[in-house]
C-alpha positions in Angstrom: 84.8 168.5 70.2 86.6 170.9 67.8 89.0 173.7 69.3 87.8 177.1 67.5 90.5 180.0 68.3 90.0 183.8 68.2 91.4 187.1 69.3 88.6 189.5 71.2 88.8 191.6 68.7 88.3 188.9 65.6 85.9 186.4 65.2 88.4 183.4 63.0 87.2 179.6 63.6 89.3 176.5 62.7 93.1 178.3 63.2 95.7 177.3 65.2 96.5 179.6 68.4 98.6 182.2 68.0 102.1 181.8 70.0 101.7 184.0 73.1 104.7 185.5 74.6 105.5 184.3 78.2 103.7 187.5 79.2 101.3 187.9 82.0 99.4 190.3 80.2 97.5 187.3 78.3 95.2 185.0 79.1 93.3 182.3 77.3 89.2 182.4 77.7 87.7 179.5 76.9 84.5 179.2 76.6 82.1 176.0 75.3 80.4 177.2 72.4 76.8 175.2 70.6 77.4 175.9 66.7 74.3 175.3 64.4 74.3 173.7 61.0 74.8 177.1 59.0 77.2 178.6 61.4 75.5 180.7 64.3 76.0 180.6 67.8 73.3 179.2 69.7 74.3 178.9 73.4 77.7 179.0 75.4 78.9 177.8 78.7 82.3 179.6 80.2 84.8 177.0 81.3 88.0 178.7 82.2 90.8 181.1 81.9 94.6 180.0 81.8 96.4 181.2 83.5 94.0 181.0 86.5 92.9 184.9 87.1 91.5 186.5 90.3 87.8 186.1 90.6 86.8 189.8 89.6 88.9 189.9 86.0 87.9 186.0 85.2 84.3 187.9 85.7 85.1 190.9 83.4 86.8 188.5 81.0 84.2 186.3 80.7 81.6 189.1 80.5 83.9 190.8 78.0 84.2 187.7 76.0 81.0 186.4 75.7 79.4 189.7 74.6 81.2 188.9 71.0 80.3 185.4 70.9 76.5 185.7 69.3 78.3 187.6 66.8 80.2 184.7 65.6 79.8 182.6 62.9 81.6 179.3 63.0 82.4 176.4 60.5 80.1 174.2 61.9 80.9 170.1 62.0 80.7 167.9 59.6 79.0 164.2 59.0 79.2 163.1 55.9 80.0 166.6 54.0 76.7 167.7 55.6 77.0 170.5 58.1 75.9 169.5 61.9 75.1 171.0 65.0 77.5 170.4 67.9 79.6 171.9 70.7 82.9 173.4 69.7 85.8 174.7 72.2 86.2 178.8 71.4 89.5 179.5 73.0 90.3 183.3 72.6 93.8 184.9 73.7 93.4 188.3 75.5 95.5 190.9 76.0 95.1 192.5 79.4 97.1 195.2 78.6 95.5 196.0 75.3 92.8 199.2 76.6 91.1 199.2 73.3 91.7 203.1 72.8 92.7 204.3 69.5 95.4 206.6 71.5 96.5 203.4 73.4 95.4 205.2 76.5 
């Protein structure tokens, strides 16, 4: 398995995981994704959060998370040179205190 990393808001495949600050505000999603040949996501399984969250925000997170995954594409793996099909780990690092707003309210 390959380990594809994102932030909510981005959808990069293939870099390393940006240093997070020992904050409690973040949280890693991870999520197991099914990557086609050209790229697409086809199906995704939720496997965790680290650090281990309270039942109600692991639900928000995961809902929150996988609503962006379909509209990822991914480098898919290789055999050969020749793209494959294949489960990838999506890790992606989110900042709980981050409310989205353009205000920062």
């Amino acid at each position: 398995m390959l380990l594809a990393t994102s932030a909510l808001a981005a959808s990069a495949a293939g870099n390393e995981s940006p240093s997070l600050p020992s904050d409690p505000t973040y949280v890693k999603v991870t999520f197991k994704v099914f990557v086609t040949e050209t790229g697409s996501v086809e199906k995704f399984e939720f496997v965790g959060t680290e650090p281990p969250v309270s039942p109600s925000l692991q639900a928000a997170l995961k809902k929150s998370v996988s609503a962006s995954l379909p509209a990822m594409t991914l480098t898919p793996n290789k055999d050969h040179g020749k793209p494959i099909a294949g489960w990838v780990l999506v890790v992606s690092d989110v900042d709980l205190a981050y409310s989205g707003a353009p205000d920062g309210t």
